[in-house]
Biopython code that builds the backbone (N, CA, C, O; Angstrom):
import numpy as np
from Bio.PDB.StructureBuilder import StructureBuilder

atoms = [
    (1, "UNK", "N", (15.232, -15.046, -10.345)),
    (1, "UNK", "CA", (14.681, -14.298, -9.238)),
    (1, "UNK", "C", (14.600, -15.227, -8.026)),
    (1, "UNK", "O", (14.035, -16.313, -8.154)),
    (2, "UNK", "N", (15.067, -14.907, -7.000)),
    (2, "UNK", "CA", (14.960, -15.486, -5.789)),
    (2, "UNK", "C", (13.907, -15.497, -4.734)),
    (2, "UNK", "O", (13.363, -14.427, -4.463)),
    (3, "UNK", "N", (13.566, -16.558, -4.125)),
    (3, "UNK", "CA", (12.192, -16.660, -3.630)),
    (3, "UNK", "C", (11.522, -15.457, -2.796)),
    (3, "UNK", "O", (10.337, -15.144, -2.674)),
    (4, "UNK", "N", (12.980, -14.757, -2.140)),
    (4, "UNK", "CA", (12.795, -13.678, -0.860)),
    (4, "UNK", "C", (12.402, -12.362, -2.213)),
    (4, "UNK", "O", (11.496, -11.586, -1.909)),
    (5, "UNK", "N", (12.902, -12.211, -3.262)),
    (5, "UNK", "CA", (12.221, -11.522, -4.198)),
    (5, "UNK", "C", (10.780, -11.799, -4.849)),
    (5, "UNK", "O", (10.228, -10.866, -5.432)),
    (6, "UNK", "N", (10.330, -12.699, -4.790)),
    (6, "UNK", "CA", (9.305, -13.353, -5.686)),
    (6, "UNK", "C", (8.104, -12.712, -4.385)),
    (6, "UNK", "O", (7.123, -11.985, -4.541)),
    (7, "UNK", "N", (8.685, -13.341, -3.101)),
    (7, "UNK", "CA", (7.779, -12.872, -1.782)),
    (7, "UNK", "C", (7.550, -10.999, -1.840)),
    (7, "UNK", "O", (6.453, -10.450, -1.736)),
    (8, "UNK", "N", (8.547, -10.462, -1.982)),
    (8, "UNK", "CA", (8.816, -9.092, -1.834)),
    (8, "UNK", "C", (7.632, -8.621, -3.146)),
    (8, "UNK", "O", (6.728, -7.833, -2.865)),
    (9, "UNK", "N", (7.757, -9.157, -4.467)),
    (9, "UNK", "CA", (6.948, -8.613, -5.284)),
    (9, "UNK", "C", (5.401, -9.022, -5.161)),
    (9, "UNK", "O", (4.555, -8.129, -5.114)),
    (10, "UNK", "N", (5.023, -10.417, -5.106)),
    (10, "UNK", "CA", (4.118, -10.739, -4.480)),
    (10, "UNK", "C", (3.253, -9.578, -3.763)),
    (10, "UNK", "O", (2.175, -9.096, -4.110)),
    (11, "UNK", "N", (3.929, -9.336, -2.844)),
    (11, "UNK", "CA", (3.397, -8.120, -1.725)),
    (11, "UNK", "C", (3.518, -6.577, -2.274)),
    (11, "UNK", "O", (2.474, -5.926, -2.303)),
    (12, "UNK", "N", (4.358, -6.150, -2.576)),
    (12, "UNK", "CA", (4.902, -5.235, -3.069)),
    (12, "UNK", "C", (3.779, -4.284, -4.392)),
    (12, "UNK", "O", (3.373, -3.124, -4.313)),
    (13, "UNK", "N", (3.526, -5.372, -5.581)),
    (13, "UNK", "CA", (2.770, -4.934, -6.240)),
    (13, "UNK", "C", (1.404, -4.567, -6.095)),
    (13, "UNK", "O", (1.016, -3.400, -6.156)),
    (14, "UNK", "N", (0.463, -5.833, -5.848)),
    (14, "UNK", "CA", (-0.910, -5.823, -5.600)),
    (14, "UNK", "C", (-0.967, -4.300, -4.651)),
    (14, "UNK", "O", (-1.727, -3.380, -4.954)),
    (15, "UNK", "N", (0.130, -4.249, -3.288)),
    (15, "UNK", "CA", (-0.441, -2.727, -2.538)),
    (15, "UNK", "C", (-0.046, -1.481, -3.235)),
    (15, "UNK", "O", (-0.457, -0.431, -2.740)),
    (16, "UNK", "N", (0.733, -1.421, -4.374)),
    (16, "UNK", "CA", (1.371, 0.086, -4.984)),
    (16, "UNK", "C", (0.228, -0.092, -5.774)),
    (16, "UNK", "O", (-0.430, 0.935, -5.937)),
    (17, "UNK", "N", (-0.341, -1.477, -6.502)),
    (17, "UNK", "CA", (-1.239, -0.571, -7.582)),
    (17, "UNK", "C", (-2.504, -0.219, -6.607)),
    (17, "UNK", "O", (-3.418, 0.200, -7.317)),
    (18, "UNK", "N", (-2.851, -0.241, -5.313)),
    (18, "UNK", "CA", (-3.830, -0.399, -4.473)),
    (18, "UNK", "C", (-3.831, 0.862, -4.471)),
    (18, "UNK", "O", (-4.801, 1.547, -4.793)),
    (19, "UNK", "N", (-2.683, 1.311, -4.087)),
    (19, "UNK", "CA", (-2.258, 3.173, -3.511)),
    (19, "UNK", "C", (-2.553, 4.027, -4.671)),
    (19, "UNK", "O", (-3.305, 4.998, -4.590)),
    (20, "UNK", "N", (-1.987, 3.681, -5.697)),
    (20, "UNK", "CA", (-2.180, 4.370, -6.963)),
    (20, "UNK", "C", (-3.387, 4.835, -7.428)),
    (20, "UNK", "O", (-3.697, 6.003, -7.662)),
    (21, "UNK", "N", (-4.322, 3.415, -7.595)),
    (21, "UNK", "CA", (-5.839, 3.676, -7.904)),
    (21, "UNK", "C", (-7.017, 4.425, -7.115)),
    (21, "UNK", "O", (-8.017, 4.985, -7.564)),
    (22, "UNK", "N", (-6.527, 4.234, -5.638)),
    (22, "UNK", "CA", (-7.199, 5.051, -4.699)),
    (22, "UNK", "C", (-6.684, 6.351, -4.575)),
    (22, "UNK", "O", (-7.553, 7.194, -4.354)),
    (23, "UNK", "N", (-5.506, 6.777, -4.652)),
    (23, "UNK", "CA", (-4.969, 7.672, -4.395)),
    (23, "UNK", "C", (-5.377, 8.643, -5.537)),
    (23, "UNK", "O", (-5.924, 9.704, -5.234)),
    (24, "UNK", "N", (-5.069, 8.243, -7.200)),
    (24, "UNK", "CA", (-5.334, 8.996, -8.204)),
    (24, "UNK", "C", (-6.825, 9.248, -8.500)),
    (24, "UNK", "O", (-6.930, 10.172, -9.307)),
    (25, "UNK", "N", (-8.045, 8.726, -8.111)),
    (25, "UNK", "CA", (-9.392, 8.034, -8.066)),
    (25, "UNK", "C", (-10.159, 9.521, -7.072)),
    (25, "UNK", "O", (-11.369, 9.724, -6.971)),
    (26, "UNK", "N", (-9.226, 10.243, -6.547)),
    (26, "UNK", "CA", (-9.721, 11.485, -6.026)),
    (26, "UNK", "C", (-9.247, 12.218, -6.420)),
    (26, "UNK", "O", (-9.186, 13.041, -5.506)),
    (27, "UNK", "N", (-8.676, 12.699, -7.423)),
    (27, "UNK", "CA", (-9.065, 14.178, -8.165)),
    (27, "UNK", "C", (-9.596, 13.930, -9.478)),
    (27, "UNK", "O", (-10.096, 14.870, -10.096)),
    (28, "UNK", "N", (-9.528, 12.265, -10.202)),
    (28, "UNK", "CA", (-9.879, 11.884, -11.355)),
    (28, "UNK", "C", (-11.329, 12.331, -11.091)),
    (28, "UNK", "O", (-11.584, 13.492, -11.412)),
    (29, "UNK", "N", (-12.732, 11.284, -10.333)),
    (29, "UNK", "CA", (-13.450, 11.788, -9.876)),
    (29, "UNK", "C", (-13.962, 12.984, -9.299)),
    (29, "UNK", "O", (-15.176, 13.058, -9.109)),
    (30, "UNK", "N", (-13.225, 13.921, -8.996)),
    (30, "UNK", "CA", (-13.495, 15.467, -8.942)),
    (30, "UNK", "C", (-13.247, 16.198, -9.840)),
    (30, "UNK", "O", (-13.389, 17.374, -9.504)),
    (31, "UNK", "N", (-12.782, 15.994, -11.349)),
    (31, "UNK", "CA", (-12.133, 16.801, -11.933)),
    (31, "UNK", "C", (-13.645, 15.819, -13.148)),
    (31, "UNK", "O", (-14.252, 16.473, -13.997)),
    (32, "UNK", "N", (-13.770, 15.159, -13.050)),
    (32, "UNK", "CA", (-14.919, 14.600, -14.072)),
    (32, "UNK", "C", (-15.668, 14.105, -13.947)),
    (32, "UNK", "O", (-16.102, 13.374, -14.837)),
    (33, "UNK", "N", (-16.286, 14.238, -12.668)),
    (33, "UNK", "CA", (-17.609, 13.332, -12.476)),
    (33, "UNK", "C", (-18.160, 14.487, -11.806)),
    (33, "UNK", "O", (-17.654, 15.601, -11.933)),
    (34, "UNK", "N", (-19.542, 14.180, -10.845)),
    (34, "UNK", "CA", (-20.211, 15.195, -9.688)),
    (34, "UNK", "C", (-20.414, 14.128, -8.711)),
    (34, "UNK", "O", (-21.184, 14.453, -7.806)),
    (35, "UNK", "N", (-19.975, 13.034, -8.647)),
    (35, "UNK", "CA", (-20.677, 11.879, -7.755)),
    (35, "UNK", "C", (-19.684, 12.132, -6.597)),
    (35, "UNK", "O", (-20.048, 11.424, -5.658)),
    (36, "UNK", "N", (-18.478, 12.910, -6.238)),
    (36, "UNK", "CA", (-18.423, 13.230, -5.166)),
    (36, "UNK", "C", (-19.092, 14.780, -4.389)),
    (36, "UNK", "O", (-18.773, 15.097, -3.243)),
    (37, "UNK", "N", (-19.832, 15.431, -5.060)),
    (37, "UNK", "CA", (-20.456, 16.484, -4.567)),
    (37, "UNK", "C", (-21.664, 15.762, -3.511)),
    (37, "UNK", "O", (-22.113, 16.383, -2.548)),
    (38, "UNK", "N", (-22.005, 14.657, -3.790)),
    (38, "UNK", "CA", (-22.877, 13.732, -3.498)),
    (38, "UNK", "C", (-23.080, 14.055, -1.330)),
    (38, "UNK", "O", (-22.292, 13.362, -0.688)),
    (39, "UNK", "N", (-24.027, 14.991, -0.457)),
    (39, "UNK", "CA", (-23.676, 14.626, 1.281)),
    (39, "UNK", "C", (-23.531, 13.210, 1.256)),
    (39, "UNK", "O", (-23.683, 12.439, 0.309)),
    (40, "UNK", "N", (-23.223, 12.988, 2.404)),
    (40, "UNK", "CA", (-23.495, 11.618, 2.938)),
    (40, "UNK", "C", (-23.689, 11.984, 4.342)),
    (40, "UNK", "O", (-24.725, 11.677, 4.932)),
    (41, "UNK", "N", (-22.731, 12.629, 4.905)),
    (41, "UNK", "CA", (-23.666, 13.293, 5.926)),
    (41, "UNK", "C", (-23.932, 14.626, 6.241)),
    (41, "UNK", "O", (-22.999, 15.410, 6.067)),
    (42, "UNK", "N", (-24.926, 15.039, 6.638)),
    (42, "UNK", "CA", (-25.514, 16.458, 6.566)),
    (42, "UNK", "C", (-25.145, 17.060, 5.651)),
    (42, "UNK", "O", (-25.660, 16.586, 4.638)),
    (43, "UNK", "N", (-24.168, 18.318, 5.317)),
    (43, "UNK", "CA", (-23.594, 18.918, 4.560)),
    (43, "UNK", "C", (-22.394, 18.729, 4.313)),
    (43, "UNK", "O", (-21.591, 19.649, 4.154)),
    (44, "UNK", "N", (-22.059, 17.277, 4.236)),
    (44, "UNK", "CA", (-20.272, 16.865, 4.328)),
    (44, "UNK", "C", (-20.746, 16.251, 2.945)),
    (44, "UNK", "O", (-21.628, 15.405, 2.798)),
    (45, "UNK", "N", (-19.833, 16.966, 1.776)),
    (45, "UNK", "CA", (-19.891, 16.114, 0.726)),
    (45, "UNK", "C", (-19.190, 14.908, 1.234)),
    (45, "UNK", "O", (-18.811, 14.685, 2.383)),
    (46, "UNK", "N", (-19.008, 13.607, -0.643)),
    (46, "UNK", "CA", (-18.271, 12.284, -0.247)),
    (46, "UNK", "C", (-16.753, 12.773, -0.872)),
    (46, "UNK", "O", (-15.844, 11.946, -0.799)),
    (47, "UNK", "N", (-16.571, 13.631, -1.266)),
    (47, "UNK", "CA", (-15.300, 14.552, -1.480)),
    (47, "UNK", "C", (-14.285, 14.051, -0.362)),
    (47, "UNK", "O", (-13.338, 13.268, -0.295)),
    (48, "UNK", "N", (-14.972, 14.905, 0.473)),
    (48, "UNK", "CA", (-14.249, 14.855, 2.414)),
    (48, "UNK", "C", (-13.853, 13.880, 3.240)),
    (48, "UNK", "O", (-12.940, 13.723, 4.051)),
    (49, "UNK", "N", (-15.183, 12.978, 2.649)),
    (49, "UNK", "CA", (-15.020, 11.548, 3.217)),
    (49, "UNK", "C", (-13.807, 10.727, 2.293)),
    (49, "UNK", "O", (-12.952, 9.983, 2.772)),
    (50, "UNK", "N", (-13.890, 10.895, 1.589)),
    (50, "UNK", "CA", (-12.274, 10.200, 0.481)),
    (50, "UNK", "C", (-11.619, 10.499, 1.059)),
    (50, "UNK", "O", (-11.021, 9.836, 1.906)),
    (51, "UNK", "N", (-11.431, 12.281, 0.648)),
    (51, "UNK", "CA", (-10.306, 12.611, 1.048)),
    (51, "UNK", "C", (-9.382, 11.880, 2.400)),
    (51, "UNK", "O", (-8.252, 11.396, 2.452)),
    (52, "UNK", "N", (-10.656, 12.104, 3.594)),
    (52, "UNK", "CA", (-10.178, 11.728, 4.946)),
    (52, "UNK", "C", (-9.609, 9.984, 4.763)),
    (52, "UNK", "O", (-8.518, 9.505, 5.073)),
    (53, "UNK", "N", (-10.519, 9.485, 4.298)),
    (53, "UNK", "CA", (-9.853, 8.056, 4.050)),
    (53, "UNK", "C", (-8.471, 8.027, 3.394)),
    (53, "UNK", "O", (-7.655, 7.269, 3.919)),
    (54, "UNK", "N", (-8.101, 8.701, 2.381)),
    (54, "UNK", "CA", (-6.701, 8.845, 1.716)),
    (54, "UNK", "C", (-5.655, 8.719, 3.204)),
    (54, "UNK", "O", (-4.740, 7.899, 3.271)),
    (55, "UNK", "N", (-5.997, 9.682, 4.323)),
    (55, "UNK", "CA", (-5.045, 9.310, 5.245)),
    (55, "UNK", "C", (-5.058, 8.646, 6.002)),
    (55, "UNK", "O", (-4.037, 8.677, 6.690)),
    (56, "UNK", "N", (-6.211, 7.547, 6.451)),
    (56, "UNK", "CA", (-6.115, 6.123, 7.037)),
    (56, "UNK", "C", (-5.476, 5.306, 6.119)),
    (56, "UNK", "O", (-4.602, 4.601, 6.624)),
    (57, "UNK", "N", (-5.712, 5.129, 4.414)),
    (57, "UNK", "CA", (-5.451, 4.263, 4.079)),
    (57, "UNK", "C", (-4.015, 4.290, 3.870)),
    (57, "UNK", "O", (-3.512, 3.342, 3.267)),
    (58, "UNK", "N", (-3.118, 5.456, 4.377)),
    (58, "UNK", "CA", (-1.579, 6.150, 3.927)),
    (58, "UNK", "C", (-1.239, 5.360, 4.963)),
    (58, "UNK", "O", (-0.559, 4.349, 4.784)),
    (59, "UNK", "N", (-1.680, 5.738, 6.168)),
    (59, "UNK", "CA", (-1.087, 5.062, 7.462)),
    (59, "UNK", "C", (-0.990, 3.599, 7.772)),
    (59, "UNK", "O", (-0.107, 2.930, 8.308)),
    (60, "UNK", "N", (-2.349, 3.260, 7.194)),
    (60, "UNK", "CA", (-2.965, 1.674, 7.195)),
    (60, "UNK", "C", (-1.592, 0.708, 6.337)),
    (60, "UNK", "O", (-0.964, -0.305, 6.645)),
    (61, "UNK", "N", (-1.570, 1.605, 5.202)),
    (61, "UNK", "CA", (-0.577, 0.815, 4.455)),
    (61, "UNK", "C", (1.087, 0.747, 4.705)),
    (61, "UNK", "O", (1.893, -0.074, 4.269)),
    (62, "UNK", "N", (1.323, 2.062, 5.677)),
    (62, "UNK", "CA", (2.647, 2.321, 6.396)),
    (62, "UNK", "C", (2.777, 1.440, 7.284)),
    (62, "UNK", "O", (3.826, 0.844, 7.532)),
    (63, "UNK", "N", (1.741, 1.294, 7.821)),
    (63, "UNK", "CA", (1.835, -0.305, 9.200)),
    (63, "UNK", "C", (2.277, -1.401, 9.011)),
    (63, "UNK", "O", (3.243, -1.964, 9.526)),
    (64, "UNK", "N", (1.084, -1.953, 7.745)),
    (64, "UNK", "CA", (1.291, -2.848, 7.134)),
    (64, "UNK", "C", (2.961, -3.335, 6.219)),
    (64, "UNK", "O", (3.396, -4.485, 6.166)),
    (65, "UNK", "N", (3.593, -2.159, 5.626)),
    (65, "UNK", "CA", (4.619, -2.168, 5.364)),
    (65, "UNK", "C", (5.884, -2.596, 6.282)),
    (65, "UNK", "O", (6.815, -3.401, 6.300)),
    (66, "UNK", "N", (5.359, -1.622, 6.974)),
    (66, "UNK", "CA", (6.541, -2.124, 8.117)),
    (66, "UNK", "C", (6.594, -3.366, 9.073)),
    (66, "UNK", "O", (7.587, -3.747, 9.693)),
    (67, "UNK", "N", (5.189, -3.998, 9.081)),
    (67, "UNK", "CA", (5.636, -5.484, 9.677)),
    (67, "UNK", "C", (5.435, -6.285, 8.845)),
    (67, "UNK", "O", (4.815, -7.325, 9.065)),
    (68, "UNK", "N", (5.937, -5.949, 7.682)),
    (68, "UNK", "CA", (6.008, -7.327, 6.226)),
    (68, "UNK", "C", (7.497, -7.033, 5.769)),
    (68, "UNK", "O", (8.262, -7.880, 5.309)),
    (69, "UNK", "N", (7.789, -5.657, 5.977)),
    (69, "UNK", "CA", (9.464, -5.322, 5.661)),
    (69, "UNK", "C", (9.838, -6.154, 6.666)),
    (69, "UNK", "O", (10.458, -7.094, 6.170)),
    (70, "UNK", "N", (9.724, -6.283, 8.230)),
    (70, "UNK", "CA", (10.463, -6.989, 9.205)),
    (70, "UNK", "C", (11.237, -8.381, 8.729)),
    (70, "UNK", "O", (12.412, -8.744, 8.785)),
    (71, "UNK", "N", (9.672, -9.156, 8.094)),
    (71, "UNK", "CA", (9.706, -10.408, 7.636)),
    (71, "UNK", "C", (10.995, -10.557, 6.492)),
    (71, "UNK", "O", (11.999, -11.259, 6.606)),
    (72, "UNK", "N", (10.617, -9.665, 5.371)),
    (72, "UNK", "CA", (11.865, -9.778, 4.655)),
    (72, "UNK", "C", (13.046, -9.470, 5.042)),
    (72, "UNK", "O", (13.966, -10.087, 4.505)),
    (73, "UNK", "N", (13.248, -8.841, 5.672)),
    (73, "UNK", "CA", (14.804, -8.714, 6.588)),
    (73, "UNK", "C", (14.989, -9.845, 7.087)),
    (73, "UNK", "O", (15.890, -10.523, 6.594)),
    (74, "UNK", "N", (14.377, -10.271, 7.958)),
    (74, "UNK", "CA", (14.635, -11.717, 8.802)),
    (74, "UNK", "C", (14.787, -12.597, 7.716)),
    (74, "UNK", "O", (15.447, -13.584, 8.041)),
    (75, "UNK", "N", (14.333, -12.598, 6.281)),
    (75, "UNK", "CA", (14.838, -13.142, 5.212)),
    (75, "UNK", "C", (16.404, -13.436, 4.540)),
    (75, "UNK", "O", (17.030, -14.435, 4.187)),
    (76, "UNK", "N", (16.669, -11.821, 4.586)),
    (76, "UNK", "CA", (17.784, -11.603, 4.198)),
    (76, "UNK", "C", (18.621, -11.910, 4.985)),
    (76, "UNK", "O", (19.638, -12.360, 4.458)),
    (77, "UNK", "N", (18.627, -11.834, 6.507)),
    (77, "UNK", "CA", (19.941, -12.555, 7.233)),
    (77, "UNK", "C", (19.838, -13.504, 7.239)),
    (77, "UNK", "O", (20.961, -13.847, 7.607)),
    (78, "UNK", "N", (18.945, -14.937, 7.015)),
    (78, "UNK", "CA", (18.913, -15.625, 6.820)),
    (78, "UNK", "C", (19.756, -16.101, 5.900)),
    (78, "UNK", "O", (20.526, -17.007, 6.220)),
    (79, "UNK", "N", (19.759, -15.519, 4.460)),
    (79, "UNK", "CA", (20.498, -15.801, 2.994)),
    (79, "UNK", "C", (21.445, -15.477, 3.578)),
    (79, "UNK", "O", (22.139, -16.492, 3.634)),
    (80, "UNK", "N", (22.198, -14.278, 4.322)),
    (80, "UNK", "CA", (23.412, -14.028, 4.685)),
    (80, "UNK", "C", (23.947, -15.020, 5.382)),
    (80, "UNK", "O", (24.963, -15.552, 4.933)),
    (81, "UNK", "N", (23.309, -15.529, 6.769)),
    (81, "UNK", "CA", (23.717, -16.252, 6.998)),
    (81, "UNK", "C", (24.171, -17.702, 6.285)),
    (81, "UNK", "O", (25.304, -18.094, 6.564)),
    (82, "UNK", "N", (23.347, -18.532, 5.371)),
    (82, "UNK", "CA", (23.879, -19.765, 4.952)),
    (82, "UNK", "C", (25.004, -19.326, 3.708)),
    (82, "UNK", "O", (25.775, -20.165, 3.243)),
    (83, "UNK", "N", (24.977, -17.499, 3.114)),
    (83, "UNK", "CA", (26.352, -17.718, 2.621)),
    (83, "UNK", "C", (27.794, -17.321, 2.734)),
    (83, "UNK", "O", (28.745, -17.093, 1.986)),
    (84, "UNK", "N", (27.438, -17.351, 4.373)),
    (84, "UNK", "CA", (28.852, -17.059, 4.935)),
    (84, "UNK", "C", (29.383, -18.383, 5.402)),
    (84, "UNK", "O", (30.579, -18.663, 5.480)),
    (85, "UNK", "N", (28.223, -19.291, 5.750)),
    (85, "UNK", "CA", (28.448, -20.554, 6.471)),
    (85, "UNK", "C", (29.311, -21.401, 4.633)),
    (85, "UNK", "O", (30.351, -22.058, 4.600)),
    (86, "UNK", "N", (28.372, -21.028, 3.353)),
    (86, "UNK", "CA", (29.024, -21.848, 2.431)),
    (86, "UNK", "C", (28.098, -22.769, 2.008)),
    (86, "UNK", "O", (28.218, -23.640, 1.146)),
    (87, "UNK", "N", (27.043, -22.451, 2.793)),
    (87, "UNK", "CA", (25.615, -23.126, 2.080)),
    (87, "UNK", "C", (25.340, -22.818, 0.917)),
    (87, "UNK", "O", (25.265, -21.589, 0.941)),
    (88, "UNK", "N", (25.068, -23.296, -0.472)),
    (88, "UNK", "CA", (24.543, -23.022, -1.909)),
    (88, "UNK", "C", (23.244, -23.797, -1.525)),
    (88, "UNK", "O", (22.340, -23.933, -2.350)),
]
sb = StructureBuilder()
sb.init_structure("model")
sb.init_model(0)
sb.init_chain("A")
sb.init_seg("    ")
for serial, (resi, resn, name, xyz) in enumerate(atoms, 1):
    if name == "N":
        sb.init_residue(resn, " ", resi, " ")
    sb.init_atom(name, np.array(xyz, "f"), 0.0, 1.0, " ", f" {name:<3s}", serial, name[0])
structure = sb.get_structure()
């Protein structure tokens, strides 16, 4: 495995299982608990409030993706470049 891979998984994993657990963690919790029936404010269950977070943290992590993908690209022409030049 090559380092620009090792970097890619590095990053790669820790945020999919991030997405996964938060993401699946709202209907698991609604489908078997009551601790999101729970206001937090006035008559807004913490249901709503997840929920709404599910789409900061969609976007949050789309951002983030895309200026860490940059990096690995600038990776990869890099490798391209030293093996057109004949660099090993």
């Amino acid at each position: 495995m090559s380092k620009s891979d090792q970097k890619q998984k590095k990053f790669i994993v820790p945020i999919t299982l991030f997405f996964f657990t938060f993401y699946f963690s709202l209907p698991l919790l609604a489908s078997y608990s009551k601790v999101l029936n729970t206001p937090i404010v006035g008559p807004i269950p913490l249901a709503w409030f997840f929920a709404f977070c599910q789409f900061i943290m969609t976007w949050t992590l789309c951002i983030v993706y895309t200026q860490k993908s940059k990096q690995f690209d600038s990776m990869v022409i890099e490798i391209k470049k030293c093996l057109m030049k004949g660099d090993n």
